[in-house]
C-alpha positions as CSV (number, residue, x, y, z in Angstrom):
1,X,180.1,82.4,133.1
2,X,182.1,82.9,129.8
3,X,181.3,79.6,128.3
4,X,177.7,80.0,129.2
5,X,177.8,84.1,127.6
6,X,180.1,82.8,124.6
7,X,177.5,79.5,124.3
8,X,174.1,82.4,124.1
9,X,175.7,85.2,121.8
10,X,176.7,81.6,119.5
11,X,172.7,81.0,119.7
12,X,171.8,84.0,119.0
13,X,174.0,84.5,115.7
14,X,173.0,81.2,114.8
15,X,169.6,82.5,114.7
16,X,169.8,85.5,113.2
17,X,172.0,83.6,110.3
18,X,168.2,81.4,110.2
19,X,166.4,84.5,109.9
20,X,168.3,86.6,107.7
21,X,168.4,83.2,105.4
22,X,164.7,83.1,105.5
23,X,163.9,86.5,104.7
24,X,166.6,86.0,101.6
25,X,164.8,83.2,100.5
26,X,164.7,82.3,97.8
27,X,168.6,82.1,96.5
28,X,168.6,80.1,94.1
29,X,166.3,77.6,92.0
30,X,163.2,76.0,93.9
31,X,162.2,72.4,92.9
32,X,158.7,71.8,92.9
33,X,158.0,67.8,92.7
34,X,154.5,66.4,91.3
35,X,154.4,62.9,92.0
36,X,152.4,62.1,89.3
37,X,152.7,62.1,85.1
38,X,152.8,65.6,83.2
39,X,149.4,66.6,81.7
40,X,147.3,66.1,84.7
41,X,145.9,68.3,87.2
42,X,148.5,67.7,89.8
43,X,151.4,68.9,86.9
44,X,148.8,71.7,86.2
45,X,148.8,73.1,89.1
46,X,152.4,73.1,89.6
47,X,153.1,74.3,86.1
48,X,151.0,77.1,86.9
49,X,151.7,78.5,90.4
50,X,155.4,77.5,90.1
51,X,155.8,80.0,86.7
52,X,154.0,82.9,89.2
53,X,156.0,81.8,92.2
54,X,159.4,82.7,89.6
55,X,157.8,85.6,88.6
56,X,157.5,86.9,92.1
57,X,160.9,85.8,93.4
58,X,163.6,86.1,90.4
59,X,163.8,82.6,90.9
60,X,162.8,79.5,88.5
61,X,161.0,77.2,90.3
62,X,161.8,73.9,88.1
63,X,159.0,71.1,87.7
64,X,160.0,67.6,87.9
65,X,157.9,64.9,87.3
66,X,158.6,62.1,89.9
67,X,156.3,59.1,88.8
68,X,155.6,55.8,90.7
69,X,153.7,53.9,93.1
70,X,150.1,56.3,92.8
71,X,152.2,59.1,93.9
72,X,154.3,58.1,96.6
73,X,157.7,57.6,95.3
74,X,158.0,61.5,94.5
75,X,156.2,61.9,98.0
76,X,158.9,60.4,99.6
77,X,161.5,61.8,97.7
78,X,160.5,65.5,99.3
79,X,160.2,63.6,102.4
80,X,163.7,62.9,102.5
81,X,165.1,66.1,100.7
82,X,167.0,69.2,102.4
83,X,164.4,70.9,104.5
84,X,165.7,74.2,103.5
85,X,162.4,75.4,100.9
86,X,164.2,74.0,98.2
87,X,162.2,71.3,97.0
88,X,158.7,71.2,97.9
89,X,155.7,69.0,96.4
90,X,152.5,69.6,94.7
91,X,150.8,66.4,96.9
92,X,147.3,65.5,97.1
93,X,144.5,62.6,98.4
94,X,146.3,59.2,97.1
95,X,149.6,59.3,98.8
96,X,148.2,61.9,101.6
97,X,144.6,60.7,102.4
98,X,144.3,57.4,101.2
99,X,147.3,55.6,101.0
100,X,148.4,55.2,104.4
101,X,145.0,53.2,104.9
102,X,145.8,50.9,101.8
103,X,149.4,50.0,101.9
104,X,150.4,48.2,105.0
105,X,153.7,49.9,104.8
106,X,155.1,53.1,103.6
107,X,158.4,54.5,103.6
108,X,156.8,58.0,104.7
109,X,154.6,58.8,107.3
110,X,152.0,62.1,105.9
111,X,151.5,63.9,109.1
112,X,154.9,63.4,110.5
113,X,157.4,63.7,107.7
114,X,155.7,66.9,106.2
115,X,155.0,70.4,107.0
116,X,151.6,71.9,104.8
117,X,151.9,74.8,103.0
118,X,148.8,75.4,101.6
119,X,145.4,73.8,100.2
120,X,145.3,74.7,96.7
121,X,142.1,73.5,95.3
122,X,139.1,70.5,95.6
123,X,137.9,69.2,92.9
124,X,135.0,66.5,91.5
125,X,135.0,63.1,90.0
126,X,132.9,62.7,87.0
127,X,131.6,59.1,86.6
128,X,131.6,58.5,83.1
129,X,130.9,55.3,80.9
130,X,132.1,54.3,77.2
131,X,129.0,54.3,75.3
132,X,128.7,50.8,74.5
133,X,127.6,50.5,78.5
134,X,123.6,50.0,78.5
135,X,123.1,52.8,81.3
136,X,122.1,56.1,81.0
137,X,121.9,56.7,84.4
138,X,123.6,56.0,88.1
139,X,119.5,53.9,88.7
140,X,120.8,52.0,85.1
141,X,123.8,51.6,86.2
142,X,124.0,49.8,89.2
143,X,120.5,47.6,88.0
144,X,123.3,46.5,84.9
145,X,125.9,46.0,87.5
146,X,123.6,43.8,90.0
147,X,122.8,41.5,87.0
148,X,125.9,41.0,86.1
149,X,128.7,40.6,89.0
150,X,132.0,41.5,88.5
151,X,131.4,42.0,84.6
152,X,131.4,45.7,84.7
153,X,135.3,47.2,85.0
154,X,136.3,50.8,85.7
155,X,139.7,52.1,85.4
156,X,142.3,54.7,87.8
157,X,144.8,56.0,87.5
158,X,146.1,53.7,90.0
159,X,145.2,51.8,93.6
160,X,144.7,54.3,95.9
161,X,143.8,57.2,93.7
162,X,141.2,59.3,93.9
163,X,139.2,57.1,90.8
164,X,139.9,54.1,92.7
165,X,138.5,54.7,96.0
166,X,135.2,56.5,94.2
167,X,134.9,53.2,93.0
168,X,135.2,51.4,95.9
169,X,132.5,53.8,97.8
170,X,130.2,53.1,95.0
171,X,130.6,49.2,94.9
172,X,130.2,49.9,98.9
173,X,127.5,51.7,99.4
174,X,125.1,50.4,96.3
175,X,125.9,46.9,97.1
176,X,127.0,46.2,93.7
177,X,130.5,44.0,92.4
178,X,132.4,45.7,89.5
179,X,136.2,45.1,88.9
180,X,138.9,47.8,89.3
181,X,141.4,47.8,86.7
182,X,144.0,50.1,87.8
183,X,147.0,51.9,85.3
184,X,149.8,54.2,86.2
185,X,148.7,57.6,85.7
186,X,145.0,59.2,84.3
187,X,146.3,59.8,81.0
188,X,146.3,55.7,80.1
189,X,143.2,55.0,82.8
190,X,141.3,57.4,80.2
191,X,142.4,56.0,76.9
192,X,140.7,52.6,78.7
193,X,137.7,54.0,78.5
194,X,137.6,55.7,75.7
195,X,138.9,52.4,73.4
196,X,136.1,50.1,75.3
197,X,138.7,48.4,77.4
198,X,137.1,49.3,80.8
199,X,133.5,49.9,81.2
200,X,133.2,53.3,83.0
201,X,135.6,55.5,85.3
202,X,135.4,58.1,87.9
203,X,137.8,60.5,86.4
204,X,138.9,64.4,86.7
205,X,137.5,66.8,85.4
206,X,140.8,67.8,83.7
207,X,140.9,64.3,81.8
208,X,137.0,63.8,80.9
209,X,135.6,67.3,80.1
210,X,136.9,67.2,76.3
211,X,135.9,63.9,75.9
212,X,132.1,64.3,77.5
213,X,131.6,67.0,75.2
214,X,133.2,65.0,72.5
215,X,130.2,62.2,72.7
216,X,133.4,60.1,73.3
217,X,131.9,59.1,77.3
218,X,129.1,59.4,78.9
219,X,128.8,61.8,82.3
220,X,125.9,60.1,85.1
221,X,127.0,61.9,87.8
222,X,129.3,63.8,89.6
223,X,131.0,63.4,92.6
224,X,130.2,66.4,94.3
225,X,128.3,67.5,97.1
226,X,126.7,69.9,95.1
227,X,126.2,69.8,90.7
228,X,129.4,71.8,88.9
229,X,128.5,74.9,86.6
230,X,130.7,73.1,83.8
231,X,128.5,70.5,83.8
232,X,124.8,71.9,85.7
233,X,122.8,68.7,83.6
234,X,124.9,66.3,85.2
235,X,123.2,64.8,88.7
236,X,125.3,64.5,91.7
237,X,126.0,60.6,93.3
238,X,123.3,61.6,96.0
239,X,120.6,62.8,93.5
240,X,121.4,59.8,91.0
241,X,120.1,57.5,94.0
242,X,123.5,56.5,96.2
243,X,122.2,58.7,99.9
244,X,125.4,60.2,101.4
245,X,127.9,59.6,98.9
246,X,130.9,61.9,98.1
247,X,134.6,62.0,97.5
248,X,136.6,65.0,96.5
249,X,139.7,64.8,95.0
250,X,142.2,67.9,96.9
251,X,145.4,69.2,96.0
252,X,148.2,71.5,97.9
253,X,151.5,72.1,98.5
254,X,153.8,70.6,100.9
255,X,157.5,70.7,102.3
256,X,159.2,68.9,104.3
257,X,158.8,68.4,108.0
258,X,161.9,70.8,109.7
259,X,161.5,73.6,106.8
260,X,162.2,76.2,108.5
261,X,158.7,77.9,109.9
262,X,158.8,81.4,108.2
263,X,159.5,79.5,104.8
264,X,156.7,78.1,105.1
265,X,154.7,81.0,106.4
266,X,156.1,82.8,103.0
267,X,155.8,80.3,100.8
268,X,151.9,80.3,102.3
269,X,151.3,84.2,101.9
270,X,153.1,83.9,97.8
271,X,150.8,81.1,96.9
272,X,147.8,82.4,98.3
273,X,148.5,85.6,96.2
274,X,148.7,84.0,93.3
275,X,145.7,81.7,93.6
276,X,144.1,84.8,93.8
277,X,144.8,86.2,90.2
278,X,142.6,86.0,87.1
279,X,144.9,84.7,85.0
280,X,145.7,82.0,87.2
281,X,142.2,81.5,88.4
282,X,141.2,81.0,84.8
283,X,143.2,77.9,83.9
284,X,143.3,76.3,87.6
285,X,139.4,76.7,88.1
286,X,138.2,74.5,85.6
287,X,135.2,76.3,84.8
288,X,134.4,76.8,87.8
289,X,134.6,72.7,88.9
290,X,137.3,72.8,90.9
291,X,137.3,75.1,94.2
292,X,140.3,77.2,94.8
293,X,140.6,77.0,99.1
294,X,143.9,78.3,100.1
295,X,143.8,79.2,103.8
296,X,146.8,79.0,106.4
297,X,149.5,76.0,106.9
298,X,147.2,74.9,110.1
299,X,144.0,74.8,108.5
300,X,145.5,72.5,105.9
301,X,147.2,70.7,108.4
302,X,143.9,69.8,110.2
303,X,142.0,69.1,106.8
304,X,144.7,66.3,106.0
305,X,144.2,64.3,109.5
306,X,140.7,64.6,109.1
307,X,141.0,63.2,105.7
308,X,143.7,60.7,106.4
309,X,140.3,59.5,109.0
310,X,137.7,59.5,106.3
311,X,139.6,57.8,104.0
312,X,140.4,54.9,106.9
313,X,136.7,54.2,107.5
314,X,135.9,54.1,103.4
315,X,139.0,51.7,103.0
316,X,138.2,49.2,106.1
317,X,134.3,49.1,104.9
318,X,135.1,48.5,100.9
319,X,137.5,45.9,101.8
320,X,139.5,47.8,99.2
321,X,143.4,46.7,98.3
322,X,146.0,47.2,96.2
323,X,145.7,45.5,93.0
């Protein structure tokens, strides 16, 4: 009876050592990893929430840029860090929603090595050509691609990206043959197009926007459900001709699998605060392109199964792989 009384008051200081650690949190400085370069939307987003998130707690939250393999060598970094709330990652649709369908194998698995946070935003693909491409619409577009197979080239910002796959679902479902070029990171996938090297690419709003306005690309369509206000001219896929097509790019924040469930409840109910302010709202929103979601740790949890699924089906009918 002693061991068994000495064993449960043991459990129960245990636990309330958990507890009162959790409601202490955070200590100390809180990594934030974005598995892909600075200067895109991913290191945005980080950038942005992650100054708030210091603001709030006392605490720097420290950016680190962990580049490689479209995103999953920093994914699998967090994977394997301390699941104490320490060091958490701003993650996405390549090494989330699409990878696990392209590479054969990975050394993380999405669903089972991580716990969500929370869904930060959605946002569009804008297809866009250099303007030495003779089309001036999706119609022109795929007419220039069916008469010339395989000649027409669009960049990513690597296989299994966001770019990559809206490339692949156009190729699929319009029946035409164009050749993906992929690059590590948008930054260099947009400097392709710009300089001529690639025909067209299905980029971010982040990367193109400057550029559109510029007269430096062209914008056909977006990728969309429904047209952006950034850019109301500019068709959607379905409207330019291709029935049924789109592909949103999504972003959140994840931590790893045995973080500790009322860090992640916290780190849910901080983020969704800030995602909330003006200020934030202003620089995040993209004019109004990208949709802020936020929501609960479940509700993201469920969004990236069903996603992980969509992705599978677009993957196995494009025959896509990694170049």
């Amino acid at each position: 009876m002693r061991k068994i009384l000495n064993g449960s008051i043991g459990l129960l200081l245990t636990c309330a050592a958990l507890v009162a650690g959790a409601q202490g949190y955070p200590t100390k400085p809180v990594h934030m990893v974005v598995p892909y370069p600075a200067g895109g939307y991913y290191d945005l987003l980080a950038r942005v929430i992650g100054a708030k998130l210091g603001e709030t707690w006392g605490q720097p939250v420290v950016v680190e840029n962990r580049v490689g393999a479209n995103g999953m060598v920093g994914t699998d970094f967090v994977a394997k860090g301390a699941a104490d709330g320490y060091t958490i990652l701003m993650g996405g649709i390549g090494p989330f929603g699409i990878s696990p369908s392209l590479y054969r194998k990975m050394a993380y698995d999405p669903v089972r090595d991580f716990a969500p946070v929370i869904h930060v935003a959605s946002a569009p693909n804008v297809l866009v050509v250099h303007p030495s491409v003779t089309a001036n619409s999706v119609k022109e577009l795929i007419a220039l691609a069916l008469a010339n197979p395989g000649k027409l080239t669009f960049s990513s910002a690597g296989s299994g990206s966001s770019q990559h796959l809206s490339g692949e679902m156009m190729k699929t479902m319009a029946g035409v043959n164009m050749t993906h070029v992929p690059y590590k990171g948008s930054a260099p996938s947009v400097t392709a197009v710009l300089g001529g090297q690639v025909s067209l690419l299905f980029g971010t709003m982040a990367d193109v926007m400057a550029h559109i306005r510029a007269g430096k690309v062209r914008a056909l369509a977006v990728t969309s459900a429904k047209r952006i206000p950034a850019l109301p001219e500019v068709p959607t896929m379905v409207e330019a001709g291709i029935p049924g097509y789109e592909a949103t790019a999504w972003f959140g924040v994840f931590a790893p699998a045995a973080t500790p469930g009322d860090i992640v409840v916290k780190l849910n109910r901080d983020i969704a605060r800030i995602l909330e302010m003006p200020d934030v709202l202003a620089r995040i929103s993209l004019q109004g392109s990208a949709e802020i979601i936020g929501g609960s740790p479940e509700q993201y949890g469920s969004f990236v199964r069903a996603e992980i699924a969509k992705w599978a089906k677009v993957v196995k009918d494009s025959g896509a792989k990694v170049d």
